[in-house]
Kinemage of the C-alpha trace (Angstrom):
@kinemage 1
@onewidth
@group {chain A} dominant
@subgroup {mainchain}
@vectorlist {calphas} color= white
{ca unk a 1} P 188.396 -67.219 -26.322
{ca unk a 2} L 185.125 -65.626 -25.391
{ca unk a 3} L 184.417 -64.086 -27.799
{ca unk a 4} L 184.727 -67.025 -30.081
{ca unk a 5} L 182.856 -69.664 -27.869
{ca unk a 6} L 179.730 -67.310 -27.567
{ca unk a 7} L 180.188 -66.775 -31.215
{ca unk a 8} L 179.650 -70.545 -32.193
{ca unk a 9} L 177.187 -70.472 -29.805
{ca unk a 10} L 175.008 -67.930 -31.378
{ca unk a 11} L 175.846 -69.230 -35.191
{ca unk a 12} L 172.147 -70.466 -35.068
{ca unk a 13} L 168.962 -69.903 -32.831
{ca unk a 14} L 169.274 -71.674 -30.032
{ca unk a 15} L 166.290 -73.923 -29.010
{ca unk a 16} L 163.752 -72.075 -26.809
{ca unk a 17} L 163.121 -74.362 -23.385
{ca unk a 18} L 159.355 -73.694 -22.534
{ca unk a 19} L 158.409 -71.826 -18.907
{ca unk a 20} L 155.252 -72.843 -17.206
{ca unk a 21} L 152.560 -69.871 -18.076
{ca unk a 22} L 152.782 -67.966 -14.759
{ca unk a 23} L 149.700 -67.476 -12.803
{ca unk a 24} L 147.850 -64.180 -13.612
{ca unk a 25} L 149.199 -63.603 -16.932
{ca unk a 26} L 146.227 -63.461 -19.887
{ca unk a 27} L 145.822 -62.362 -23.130
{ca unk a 28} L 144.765 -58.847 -22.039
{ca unk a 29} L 146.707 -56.069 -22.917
{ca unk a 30} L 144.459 -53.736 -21.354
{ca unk a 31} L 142.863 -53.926 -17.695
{ca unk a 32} L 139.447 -52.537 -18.040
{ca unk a 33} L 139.566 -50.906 -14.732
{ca unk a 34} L 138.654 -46.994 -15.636
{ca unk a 35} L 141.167 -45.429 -13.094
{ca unk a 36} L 144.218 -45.067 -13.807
{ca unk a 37} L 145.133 -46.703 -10.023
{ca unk a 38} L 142.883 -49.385 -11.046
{ca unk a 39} L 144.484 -50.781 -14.134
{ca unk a 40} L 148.313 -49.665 -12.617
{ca unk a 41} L 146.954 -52.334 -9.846
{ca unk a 42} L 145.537 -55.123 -12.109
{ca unk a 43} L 148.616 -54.935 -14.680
{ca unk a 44} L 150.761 -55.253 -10.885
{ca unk a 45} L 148.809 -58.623 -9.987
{ca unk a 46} L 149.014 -60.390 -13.262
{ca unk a 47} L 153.015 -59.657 -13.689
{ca unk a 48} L 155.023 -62.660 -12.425
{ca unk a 49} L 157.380 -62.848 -9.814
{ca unk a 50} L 160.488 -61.153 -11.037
{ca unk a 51} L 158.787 -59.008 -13.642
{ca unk a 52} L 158.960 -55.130 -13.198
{ca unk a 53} L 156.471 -52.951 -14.790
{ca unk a 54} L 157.924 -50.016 -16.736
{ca unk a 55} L 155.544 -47.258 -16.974
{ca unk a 56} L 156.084 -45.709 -20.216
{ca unk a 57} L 155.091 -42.106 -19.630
{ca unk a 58} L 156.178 -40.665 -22.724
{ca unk a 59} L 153.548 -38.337 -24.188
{ca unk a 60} L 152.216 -38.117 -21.121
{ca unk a 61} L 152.098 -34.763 -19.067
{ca unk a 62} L 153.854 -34.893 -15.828
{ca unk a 63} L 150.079 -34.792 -13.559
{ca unk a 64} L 149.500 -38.510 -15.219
{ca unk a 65} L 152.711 -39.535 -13.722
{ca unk a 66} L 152.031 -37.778 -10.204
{ca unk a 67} L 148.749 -39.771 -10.425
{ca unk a 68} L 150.894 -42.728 -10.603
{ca unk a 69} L 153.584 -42.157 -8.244
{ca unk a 70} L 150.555 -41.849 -5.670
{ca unk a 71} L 149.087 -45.114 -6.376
{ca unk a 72} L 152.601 -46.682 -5.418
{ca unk a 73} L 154.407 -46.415 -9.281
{ca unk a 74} L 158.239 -45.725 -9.103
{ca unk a 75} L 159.679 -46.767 -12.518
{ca unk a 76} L 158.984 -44.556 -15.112
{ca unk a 77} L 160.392 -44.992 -19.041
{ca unk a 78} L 160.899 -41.741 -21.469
{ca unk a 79} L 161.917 -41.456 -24.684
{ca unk a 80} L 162.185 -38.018 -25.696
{ca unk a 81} L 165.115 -36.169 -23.753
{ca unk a 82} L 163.297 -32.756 -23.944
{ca unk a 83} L 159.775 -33.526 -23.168
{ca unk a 84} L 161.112 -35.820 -20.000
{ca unk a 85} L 163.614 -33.021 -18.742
{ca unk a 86} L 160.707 -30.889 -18.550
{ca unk a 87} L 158.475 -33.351 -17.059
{ca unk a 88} L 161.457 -34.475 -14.306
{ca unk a 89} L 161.834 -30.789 -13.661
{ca unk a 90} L 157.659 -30.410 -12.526
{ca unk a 91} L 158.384 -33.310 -10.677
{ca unk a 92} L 161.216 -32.341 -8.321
{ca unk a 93} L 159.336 -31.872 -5.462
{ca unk a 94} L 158.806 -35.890 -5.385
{ca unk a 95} L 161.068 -38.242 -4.158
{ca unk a 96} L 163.215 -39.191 -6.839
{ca unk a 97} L 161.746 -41.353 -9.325
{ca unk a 98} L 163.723 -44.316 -10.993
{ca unk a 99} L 164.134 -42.876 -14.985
{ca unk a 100} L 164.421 -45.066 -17.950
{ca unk a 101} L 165.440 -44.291 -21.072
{ca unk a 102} L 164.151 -46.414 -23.553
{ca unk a 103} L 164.146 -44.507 -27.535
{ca unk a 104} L 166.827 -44.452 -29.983
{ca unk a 105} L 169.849 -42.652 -28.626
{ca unk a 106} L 171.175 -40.285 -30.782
{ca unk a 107} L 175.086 -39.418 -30.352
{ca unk a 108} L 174.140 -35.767 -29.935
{ca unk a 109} L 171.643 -36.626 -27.207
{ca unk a 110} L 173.983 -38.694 -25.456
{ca unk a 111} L 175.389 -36.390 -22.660
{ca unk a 112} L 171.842 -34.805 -21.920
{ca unk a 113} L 170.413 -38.813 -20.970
{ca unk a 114} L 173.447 -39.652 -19.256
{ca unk a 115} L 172.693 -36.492 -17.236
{ca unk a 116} L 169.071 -37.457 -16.260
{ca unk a 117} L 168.535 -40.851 -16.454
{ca unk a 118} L 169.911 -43.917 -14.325
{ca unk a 119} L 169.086 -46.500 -16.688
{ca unk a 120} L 169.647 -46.580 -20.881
{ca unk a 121} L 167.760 -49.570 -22.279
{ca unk a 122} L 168.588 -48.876 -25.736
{ca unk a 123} L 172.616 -49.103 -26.171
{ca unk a 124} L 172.672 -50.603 -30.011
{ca unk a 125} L 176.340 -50.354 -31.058
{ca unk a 126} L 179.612 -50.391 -29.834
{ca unk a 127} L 180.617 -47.303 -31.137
{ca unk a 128} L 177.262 -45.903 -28.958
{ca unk a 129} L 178.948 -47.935 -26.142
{ca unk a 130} L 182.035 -46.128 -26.084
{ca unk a 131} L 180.654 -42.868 -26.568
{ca unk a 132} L 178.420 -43.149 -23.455
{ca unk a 133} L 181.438 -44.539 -21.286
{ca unk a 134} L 183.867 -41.239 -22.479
{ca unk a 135} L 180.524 -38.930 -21.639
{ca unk a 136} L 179.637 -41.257 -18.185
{ca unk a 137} L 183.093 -40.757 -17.349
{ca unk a 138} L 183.244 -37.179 -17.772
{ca unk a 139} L 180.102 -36.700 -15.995
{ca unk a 140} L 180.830 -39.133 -12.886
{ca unk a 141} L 177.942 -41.134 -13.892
{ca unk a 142} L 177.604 -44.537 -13.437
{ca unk a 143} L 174.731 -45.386 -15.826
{ca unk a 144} L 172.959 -49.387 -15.584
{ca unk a 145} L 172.809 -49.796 -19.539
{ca unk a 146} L 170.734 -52.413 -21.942
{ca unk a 147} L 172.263 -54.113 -24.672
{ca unk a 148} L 169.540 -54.039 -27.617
{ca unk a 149} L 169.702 -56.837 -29.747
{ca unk a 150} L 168.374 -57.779 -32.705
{ca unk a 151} L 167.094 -61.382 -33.447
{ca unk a 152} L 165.169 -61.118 -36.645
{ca unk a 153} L 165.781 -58.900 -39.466
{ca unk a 154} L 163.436 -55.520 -39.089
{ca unk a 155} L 164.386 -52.075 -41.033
{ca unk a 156} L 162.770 -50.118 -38.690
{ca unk a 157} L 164.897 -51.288 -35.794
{ca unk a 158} L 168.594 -50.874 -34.488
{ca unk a 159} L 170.302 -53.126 -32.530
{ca unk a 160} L 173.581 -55.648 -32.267
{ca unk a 161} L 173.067 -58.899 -34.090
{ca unk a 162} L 173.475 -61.802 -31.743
{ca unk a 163} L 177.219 -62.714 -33.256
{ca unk a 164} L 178.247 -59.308 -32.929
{ca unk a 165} L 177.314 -58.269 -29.710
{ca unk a 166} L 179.180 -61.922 -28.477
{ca unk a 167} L 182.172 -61.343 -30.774
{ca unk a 168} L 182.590 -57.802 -28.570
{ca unk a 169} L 181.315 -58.981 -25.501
{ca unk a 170} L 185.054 -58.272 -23.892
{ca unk a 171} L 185.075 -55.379 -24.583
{ca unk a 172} L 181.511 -54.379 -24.312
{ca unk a 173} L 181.344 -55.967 -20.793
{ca unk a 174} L 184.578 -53.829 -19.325
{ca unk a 175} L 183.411 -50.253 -20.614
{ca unk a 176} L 183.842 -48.697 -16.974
{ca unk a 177} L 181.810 -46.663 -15.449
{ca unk a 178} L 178.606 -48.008 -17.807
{ca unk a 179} L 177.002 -50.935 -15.581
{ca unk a 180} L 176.191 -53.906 -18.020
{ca unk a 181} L 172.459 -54.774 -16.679
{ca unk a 182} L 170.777 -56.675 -19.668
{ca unk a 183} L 169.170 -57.314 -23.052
{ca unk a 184} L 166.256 -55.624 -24.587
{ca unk a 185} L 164.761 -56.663 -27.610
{ca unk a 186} L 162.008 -55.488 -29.879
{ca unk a 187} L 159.574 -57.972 -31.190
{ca unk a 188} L 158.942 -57.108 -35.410
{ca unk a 189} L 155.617 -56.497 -36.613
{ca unk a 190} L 153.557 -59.533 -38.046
{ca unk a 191} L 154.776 -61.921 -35.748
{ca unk a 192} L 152.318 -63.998 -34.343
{ca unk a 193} L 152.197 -64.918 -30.508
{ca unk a 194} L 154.000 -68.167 -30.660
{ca unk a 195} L 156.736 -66.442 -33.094
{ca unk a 196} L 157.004 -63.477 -30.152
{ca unk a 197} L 157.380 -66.172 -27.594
{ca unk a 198} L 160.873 -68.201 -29.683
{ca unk a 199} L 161.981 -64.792 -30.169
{ca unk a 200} L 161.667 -63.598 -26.086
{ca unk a 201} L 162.791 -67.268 -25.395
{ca unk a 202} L 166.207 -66.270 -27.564
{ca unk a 203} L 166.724 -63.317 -25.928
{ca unk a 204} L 166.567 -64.812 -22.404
{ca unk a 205} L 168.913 -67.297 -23.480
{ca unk a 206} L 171.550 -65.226 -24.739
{ca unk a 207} L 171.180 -62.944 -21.588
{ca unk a 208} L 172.084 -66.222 -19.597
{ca unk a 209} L 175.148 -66.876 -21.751
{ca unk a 210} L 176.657 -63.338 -20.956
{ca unk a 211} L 175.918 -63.205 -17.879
{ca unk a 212} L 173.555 -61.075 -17.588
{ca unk a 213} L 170.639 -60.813 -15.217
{ca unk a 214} L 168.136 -58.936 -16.432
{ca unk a 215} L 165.806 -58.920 -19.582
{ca unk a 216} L 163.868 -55.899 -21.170
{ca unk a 217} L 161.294 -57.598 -23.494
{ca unk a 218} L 157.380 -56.690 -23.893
{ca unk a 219} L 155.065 -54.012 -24.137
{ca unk a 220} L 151.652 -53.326 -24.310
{ca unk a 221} L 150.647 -55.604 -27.348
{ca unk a 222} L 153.109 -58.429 -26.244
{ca unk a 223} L 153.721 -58.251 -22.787
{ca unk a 224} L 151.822 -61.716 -21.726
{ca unk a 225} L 154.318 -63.400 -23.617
{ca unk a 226} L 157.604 -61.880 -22.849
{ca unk a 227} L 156.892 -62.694 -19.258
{ca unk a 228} L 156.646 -65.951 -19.654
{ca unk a 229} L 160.007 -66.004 -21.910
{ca unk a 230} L 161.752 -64.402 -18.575
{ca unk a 231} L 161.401 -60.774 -19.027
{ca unk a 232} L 162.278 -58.567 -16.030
{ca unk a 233} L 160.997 -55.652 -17.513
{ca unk a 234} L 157.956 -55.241 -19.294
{ca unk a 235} L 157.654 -51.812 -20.946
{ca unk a 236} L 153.620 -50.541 -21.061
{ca unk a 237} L 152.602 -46.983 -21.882
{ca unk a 238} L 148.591 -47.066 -24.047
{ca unk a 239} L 147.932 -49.981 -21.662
{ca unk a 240} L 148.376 -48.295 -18.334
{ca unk a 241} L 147.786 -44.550 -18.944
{ca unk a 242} L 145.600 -44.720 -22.417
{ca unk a 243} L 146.671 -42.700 -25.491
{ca unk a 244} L 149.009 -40.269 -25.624
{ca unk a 245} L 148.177 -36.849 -24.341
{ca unk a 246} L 151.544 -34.792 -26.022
{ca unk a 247} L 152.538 -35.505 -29.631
């Protein structure tokens, strides 16, 4: 019965409510501080209440991150498993750091990110789901997990269309020991701001229906207005530590 209400539900977009701009957030993408403590603390005053900054330290050696653990960054988002095992491994003697996974999972790479990461932001198929509860499972992990969804057609992305991930909510929602947490979503290319901001503003929504409480939407170029659409997450590498340092 779920599965079929959430279903008619999602047979078209559903209409976006607006949210009040929140205070602090601006078109900038990048704080102009120089220091890397300086722009970690301008992007933390102009995120809105609710809204966690993900600093996406991929490509980035693991001194840049020790630069911003020590001006007060915990949250830290990877996307190669090999480059951030290495990295978590020069990190040890730190307190431990909250790890994010947020690139394409491949199956093969599945056991080696349940291993070393708490949270998954990229789950983008049931058959992925299922995989990653057998391998959580085996490992006694309990890993917080990210539904990614995809609300406008995009070749270059993966993800559960709306009707799909609804029609298998039931079963999607009960895959023990993975901990449902949210939806991320991936804004296309050529969108323009106001086209970013329906598309956040769907997201949220369907979030809401399921149940969910938590949103992973924005990055760098688009952050400003997946806050306002409700994100709880915001995901910003080139805009907090610059370009990439490791290819």
């Amino acid at each position: 019965m779920l599965a079929t209400l959430l279903s008619k539900i999602w047979c078209a977009p559903a209409a976006t409510v607006p949210r009040p701009t929140p205070i602090g957030v601006s078109c900038l993408t990048r704080p102009s501080s120089e220091s890397l403590a300086g722009r970690l603390a301008a992007l933390q005053a102009e995120l809105p209440p609710g809204c966690r900054l993900l600093a996406v330290s991929k490509g980035q050696p693991a001194d840049r991150i020790r630069e911003a653990v020590a001006a007060g960054q915990r949250s830290f988002g990877e996307s190669r498993l090999q480059e951030a095992v290495l990295k978590q491994a020069e990190l040890a003697d730190l307190a431990p750091l909250d790890w994010h996974f947020i690139g394409r999972l491949q199956a093969n790479k599945a056991r080696g990110v349940v291993r070393h990461f708490g949270t998954i932001h990229s789950l983008d198929s049931l058959e992925l789901a299922r995989r990653l509860a057998r391998i959580a499972a085996e490992e006694q992990r309990q890993p917080a997990v990210f539904f990614q969804v995809k609300f406008r057609p995009d070749p270059a992305k993966t993800g559960f269309d709306p009707a799909e991930l609804c029609q298998h909510w039931p079963e999607l929602g009960g895959l023990a020991p993975l901990r449902p947490l949210g939806l991320m979503t991936l804004a296309p290319l050529g969108l323009d701001e106001a086209e970013r901001r329906v598309l956040f503003g769907e997201c949220d929504a369907l979030a809401t229906q399921l149940g969910l409480p938590e949103r992973s939407m924005g990055m760098s170029g688009d952050w400003p207005e997946a806050a306002e659409a409700g994100s709880t997450w915001v995901r910003i590498g080139s805009g907090l530590f610059g370009p990439r340092q490791i290819q």
